[in-house]
C-alpha positions as CSV (number, residue, x, y, z in Angstrom):
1,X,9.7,34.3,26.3
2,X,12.4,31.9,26.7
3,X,12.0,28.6,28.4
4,X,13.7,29.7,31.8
5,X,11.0,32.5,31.8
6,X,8.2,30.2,31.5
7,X,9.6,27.8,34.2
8,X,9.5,30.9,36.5
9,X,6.6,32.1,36.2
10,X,4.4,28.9,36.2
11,X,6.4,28.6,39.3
12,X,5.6,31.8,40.8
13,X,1.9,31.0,39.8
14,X,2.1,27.7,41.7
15,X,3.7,29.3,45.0
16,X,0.8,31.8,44.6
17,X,-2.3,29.8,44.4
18,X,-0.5,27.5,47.4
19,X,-0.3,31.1,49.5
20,X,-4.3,32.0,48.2
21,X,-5.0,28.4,49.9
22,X,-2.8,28.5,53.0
23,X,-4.5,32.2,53.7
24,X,-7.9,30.3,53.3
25,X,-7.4,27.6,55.5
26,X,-5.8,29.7,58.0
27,X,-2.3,28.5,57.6
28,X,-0.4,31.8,56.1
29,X,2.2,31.9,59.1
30,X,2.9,28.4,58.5
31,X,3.2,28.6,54.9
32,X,5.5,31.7,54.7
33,X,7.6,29.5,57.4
34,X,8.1,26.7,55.1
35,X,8.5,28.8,52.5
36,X,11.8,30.6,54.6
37,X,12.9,26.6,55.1
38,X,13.2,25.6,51.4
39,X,14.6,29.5,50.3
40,X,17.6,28.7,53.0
41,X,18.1,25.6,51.9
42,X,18.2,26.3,48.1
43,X,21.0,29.0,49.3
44,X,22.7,26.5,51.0
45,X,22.8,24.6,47.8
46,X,23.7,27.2,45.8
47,X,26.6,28.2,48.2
48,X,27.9,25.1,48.4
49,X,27.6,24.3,44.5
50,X,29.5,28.2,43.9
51,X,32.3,27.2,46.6
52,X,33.2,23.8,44.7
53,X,33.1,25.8,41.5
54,X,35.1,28.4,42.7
55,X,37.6,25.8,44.3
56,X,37.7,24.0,41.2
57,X,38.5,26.5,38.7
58,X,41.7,27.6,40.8
């Protein structure tokens, strides 16, 4: 496994156990909603970071 595959899957591990707990505590909804917020704006990075690439290398 290379290093990137490690990183992901301790991360997918982490998000995980914090989904087993939200479902415990009652708080899934929530969770899965906070979730959504930080996956849009992690494409909103990613778009913005792709457009100044792309802009650049023209």
């Amino acid at each position: 496994m290379t290093g990137w595959q490690i990183t992901g899957a301790a991360i997918v591990a982490y998000l995980l156990l914090l989904a087993r707990s939200a479902w415990k505590q009652g708080e899934f909804r929530q969770y899965l909603r906070s979730l959504a917020i930080v996956a849009a704006l992690c494409g909103i990075v990613a778009g913005a970071v792709a457009a100044a690439m792309a802009l650049d290398s023209q």
